[in-house]
N, C-alpha and C positions, 0 to 999 in steps of 0.2 A: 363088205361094204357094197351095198347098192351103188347103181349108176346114176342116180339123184343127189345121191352122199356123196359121191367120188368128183361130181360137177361143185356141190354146194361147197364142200370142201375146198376143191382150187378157185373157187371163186373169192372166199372167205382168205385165202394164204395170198393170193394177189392185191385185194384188198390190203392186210394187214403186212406187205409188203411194202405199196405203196404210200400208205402208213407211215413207217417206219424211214423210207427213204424221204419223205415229203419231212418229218419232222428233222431227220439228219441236216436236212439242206439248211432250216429256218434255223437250227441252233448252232449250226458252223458261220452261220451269217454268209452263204455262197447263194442266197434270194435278194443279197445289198451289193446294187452293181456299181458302187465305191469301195467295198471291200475286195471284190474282182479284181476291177481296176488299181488298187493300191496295192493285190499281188502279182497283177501282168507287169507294173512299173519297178523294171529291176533297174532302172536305168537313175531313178529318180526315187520319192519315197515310198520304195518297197516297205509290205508289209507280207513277212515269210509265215504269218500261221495258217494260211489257207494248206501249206506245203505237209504240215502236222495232221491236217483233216486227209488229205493225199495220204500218208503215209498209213494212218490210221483203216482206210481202203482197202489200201493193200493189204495190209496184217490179215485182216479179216475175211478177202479174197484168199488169201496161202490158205488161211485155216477151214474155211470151206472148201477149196479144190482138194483137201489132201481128203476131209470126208467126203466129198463124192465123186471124185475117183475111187474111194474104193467101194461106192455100193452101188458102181456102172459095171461090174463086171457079169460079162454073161457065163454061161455053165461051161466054158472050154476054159474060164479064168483069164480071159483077156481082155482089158478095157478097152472100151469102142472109146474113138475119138471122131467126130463128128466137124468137118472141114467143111467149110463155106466154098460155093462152088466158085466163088468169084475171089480169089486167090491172089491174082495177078494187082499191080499198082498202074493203074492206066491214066489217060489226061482226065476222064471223069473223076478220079477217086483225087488226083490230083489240084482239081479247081474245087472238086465242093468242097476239099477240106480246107483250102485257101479262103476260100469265102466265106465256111465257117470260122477258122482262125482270125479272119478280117472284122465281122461280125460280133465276134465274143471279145477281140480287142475293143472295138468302138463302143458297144454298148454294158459290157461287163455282166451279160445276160447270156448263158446255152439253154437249151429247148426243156427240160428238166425245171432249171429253178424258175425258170419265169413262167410255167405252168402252175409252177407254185407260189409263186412273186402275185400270179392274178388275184389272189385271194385278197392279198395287199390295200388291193383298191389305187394304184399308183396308175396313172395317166401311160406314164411311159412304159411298163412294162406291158400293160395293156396292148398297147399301138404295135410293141415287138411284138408277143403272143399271134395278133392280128395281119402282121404280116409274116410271120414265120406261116400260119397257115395258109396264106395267098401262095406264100414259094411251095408247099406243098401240092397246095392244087395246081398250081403254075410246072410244076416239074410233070406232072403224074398226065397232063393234060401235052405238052411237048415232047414225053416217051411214051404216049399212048400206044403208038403201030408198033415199038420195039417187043410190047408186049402179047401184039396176036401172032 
């Protein structure tokens, strides 16, 4: 396979990736941020089949890790396992997942479906979309020096 093919290729597999994930989202109904919210409210009227789309995940996470685990091994037969250097739980990893937690309680929206929620045409997912990408420029612009 040429190096044209081998691009055209993972361009094509990312694609029909995100494909596949974008339609997962629209038919679990996890782009209806009353369906969110009606499975964040355990307290009140919970509705547990968001937890079936969850489990569903996972299955399919087991069954992909066991095949590619085994077609990562290099010629000594050892599978490399590939660790994120940032390992550690610190106050950063600590607030933005609060803020994210806080975030996906109020609005019944994470960064995923309401990417794909925009197609919608809905006002409000819109508005989130539009400020999720301000926190991104807003983060990237306040750890700029962290990164030279």
């Amino acid at each position: 396979m040429s190096y044209k093919q081998s691009v055209a290729f993972l361009i094509f597999s990312a694609f029909l990736s995100g494909l596949v994930f974008g339609l997962g989202l629209i038919v679990a109904q996890m782009t209806n941020p009353a369906k969110v919210l009606g499975f964040l409210d355990v307290a009140g009227a919970w509705d547990p089949s968001l937890a079936f789309v969850m489990m569903g995940a996972l299955i399919t996470l087991a069954v992909l890790q066991f095949f590619i685990k085994g077609s990562c091994k290099h010629n000594s037969g050892k599978v490399v396992q590939h660790r994120s250097i940032h390992s550690k739980i610190d106050y950063k990893l600590i607030i933005g997942s609060s803020i994210f937690g806080i975030g996906w309680g109020l609005s019944g929206l994470c960064p995923g479906p309401a990417l794909v929620g925009v197609t919608s045409g809905l006002t409000g997912i819109l508005v989130f979309v539009i400020a999720m990408f301000a926190g991104f420029i807003g983060f990237n612009l306040i750890h700029q020096q962290d990164k030279l």
